[in-house]
NUTIGU-873860 format. One record per residue (C-alpha): x, y, z; residue in three letters. Coordinates in steps of 0.25 Angstrom, whole numbers. Example, Ala and Ser with C-alpha at 12.3 -4.5 7.8 and 13.67 -1.06 7.14 Angstrom:
! NUTIGU-873860
+-------+-------+-------+------+
|     u |     v |     w | type |
+-------+-------+-------+------+
|    49 |   -18 |    31 |  ALA |
|    55 |    -4 |    29 |  SER |
+-------+-------+-------+------+
END
This chain:
! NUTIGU-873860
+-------+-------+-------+------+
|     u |     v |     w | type |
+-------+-------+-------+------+
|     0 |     0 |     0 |  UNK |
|     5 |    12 |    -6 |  UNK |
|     3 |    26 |     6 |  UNK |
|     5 |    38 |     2 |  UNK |
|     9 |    53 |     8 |  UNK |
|    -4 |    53 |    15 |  UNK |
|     0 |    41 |    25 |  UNK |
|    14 |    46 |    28 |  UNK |
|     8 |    59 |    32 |  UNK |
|    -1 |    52 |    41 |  UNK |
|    11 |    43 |    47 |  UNK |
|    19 |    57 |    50 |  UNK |
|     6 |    62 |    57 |  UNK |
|     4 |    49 |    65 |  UNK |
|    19 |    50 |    69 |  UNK |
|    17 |    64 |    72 |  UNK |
|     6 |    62 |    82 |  UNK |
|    13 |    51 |    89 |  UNK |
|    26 |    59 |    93 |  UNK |
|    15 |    70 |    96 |  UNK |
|     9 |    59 |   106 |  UNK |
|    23 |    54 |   111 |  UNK |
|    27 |    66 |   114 |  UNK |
|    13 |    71 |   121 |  UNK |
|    15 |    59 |   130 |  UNK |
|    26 |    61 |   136 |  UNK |
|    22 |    75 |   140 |  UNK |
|     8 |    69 |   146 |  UNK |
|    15 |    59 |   154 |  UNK |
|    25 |    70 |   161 |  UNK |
|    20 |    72 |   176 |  UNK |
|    23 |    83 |   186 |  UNK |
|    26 |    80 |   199 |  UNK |
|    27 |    88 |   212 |  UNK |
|    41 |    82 |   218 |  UNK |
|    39 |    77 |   233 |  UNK |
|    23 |    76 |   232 |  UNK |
|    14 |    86 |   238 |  UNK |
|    24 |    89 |   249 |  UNK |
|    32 |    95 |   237 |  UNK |
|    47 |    94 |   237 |  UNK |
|    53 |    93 |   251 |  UNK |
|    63 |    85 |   259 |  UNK |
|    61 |    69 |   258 |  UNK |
|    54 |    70 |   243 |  UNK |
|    64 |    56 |   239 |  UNK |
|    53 |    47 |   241 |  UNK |
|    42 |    56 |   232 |  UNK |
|    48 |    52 |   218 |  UNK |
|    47 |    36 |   221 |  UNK |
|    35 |    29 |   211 |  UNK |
|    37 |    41 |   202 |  UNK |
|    42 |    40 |   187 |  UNK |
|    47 |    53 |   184 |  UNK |
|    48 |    56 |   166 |  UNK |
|    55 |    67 |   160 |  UNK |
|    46 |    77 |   160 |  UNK |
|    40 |    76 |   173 |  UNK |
|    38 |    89 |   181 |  UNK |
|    43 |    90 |   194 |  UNK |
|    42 |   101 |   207 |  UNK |
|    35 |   110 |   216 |  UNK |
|    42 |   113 |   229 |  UNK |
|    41 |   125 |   238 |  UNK |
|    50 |   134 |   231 |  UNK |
|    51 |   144 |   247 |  UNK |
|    60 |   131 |   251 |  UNK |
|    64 |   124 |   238 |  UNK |
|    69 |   125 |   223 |  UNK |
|    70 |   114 |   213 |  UNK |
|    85 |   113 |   208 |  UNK |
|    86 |   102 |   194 |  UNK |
|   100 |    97 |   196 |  UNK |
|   109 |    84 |   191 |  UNK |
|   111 |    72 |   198 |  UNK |
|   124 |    80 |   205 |  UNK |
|   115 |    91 |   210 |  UNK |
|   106 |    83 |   215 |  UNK |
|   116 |    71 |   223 |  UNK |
|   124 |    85 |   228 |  UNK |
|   112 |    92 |   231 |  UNK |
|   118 |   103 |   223 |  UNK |
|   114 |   113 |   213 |  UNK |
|   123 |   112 |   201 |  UNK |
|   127 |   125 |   192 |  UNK |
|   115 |   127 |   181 |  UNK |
|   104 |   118 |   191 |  UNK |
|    90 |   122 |   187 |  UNK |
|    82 |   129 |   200 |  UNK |
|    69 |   128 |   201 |  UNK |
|    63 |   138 |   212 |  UNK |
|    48 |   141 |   211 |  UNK |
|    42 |   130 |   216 |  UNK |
|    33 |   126 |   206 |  UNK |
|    43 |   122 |   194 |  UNK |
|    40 |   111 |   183 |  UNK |
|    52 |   104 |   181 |  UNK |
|    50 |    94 |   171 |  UNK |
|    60 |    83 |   172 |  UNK |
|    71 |    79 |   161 |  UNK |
|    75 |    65 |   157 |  UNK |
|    82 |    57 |   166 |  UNK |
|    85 |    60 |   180 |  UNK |
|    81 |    74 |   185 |  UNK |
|    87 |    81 |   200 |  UNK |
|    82 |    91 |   208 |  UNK |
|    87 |    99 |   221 |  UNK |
|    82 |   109 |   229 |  UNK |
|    94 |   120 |   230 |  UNK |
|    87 |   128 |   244 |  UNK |
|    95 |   130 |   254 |  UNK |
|    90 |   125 |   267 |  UNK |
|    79 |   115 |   257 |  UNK |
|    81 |   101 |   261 |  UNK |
+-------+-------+-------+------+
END
């Protein structure tokens, strides 16, 4: 059976709306997340991520930006508990942070915050 332009147009269409879908997906599925529950972020938060599966493109935070900030740091930064020259800040309390793929750190820089 012979096809002609008509049916290859209509292939590049179907394909077209597939990536479209593909790509919608993965933006659907992204959650947001307040990090330590309702309590908000605070001291003793390490059990709060346990039964979660975090995905690139998850949003993170809210904390009380009157005791804490939101510092985006490497693994280094975050095993010294130190912020490293170019560290994102995040200070208002209600920042979005999207998370990137693979593994994502994050420090509070207040003095006096545990």
């Amino acid at each position: 059976m012979v096809q002609g332009r008509g049916s290859a147009d209509l292939v590049l269409v179907n394909m077209a709306a597939v990536l479209c879908l593909m790509v919608l997906a993965g933006h659907v599925h992204a959650a947001t997340y307040t990090v330590g529950g309702s309590g908000g972020w605070t001291l003793n938060v390490d059990s709060w991520p346990k039964g979660k599966r975090f995905k690139a493109g998850d949003t993170l935070f809210t904390y009380d930006p009157t005791i804490h900030n939101v510092v985006a740091v490497n693994r280094g930064g975050y095993s010294s508990c130190i912020t490293p020259a170019g560290a994102r800040v995040y200070k208002s309390g209600k920042d979005q942070i999207k998370l990137s793929k693979g593994q994502n750190f994050f420090i509070c820089n207040v003095a006096g915050a545990l």
